[in-house]
C-alpha positions as CSV (number, residue, x, y, z in Angstrom):
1,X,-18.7,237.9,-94.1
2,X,-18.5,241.9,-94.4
3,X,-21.6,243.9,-93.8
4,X,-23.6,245.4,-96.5
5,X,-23.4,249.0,-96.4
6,X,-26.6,250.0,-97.0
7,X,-28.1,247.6,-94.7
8,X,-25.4,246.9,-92.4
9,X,-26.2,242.8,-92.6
10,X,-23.6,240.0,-92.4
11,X,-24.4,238.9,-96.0
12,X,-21.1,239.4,-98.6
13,X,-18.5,237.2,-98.7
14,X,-14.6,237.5,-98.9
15,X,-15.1,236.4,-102.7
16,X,-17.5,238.5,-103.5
17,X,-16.3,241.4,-102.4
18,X,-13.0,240.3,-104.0
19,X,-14.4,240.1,-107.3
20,X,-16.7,243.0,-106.8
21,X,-16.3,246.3,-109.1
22,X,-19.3,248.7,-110.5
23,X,-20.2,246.7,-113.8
24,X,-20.0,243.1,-111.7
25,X,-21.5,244.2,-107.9
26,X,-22.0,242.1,-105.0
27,X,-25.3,242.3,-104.2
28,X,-27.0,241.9,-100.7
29,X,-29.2,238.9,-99.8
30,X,-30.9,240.9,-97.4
31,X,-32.0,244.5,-99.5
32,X,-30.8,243.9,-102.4
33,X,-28.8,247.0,-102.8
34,X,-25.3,247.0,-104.8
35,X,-22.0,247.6,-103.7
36,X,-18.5,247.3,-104.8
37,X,-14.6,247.5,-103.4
38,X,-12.9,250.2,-105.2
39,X,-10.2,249.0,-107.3
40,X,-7.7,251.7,-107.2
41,X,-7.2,250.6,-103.9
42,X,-6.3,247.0,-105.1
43,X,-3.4,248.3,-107.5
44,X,-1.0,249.4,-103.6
45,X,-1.7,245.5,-102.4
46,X,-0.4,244.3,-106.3
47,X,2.7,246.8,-105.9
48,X,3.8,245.9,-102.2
49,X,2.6,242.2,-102.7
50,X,5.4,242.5,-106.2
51,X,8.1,244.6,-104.3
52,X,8.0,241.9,-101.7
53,X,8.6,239.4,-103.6
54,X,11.2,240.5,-105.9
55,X,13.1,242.0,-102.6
56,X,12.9,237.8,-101.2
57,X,13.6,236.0,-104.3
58,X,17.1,238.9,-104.0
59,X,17.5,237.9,-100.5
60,X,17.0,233.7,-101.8
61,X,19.9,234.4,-104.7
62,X,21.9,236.2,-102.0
63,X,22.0,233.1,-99.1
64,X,21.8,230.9,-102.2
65,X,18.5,229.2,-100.0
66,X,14.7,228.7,-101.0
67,X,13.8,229.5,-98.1
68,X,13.6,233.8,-98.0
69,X,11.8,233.7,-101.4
70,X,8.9,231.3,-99.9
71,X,8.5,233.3,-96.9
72,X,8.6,236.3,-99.0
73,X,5.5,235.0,-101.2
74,X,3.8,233.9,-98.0
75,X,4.2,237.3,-96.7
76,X,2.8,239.1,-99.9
77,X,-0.1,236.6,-99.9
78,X,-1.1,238.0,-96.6
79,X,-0.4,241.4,-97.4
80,X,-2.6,241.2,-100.4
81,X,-5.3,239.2,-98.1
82,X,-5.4,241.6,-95.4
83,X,-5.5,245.1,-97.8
84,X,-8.7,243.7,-99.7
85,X,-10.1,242.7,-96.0
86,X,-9.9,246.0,-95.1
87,X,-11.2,247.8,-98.0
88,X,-15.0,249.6,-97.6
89,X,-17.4,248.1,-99.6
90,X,-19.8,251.4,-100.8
91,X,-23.1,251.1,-102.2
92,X,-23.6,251.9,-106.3
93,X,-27.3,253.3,-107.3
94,X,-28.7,251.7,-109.8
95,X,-28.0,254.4,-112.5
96,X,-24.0,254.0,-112.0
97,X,-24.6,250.3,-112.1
98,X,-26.2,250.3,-115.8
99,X,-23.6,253.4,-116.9
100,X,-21.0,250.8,-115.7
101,X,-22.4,247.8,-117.6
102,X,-22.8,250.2,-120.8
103,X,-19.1,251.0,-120.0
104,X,-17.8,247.7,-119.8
105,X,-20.0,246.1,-123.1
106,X,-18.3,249.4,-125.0
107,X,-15.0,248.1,-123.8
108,X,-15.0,244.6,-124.3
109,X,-16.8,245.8,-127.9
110,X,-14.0,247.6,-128.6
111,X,-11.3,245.5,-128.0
112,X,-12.8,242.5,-130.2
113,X,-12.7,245.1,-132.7
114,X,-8.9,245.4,-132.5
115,X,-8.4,241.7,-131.8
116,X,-10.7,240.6,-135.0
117,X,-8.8,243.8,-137.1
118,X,-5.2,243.0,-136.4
């Protein structure tokens, strides 16, 4: 569990915060206040995490084994793990939140649009 941080309590999960951004919070059992993990942050565990594995499954055509490439995922797997664990979570007002939601409805609008037009 990571601690909210507006109110410093034990109370979000791994999953949550995971899946946390400003139009889809996490939200604290204990306040009640919003927060999120930035997600620019979760693009650098995507690029290592891909890097990593490409490099192993080179290394796995190289010894002509299985082995490389499946300790190469395991080790971007826990790469990718430990980045999000030790992202901040920071708290979103309530104003950004519904901005964010308005965002996201205007996105997902707009791109049924295009899907329904093409």
């Amino acid at each position: 569990m990571y601690a909210c941080p507006a109110c410093n309590a034990a109370s979000i999960s791994f999953f949550r915060k995971w899946l946390s951004s400003p139009a889809l919070p996490a939200s604290c059992p204990a306040c009640g206040r919003y927060s999120y993990a930035h997600r620019s942050s979760g693009g650098v565990g995507v690029v290592v995490a891909a890097f990593g594995i490409t490099a192993s499954g080179f290394a796995a055509s190289a010894v002509q084994a299985l082995w490389p490439l499946l300790c190469g995922i395991v080790a971007a797997m826990v790469f990718y793990v430990l980045h999000w664990h030790r992202t901040r979570l920071e708290t979103l007002s309530p104003e950004l939140l519904s901005q964010a939601r308005k965002t996201e409805a205007m996105s997902a609008f707009a791109l049924l649009i295009a899907f329904f037009l093409n």
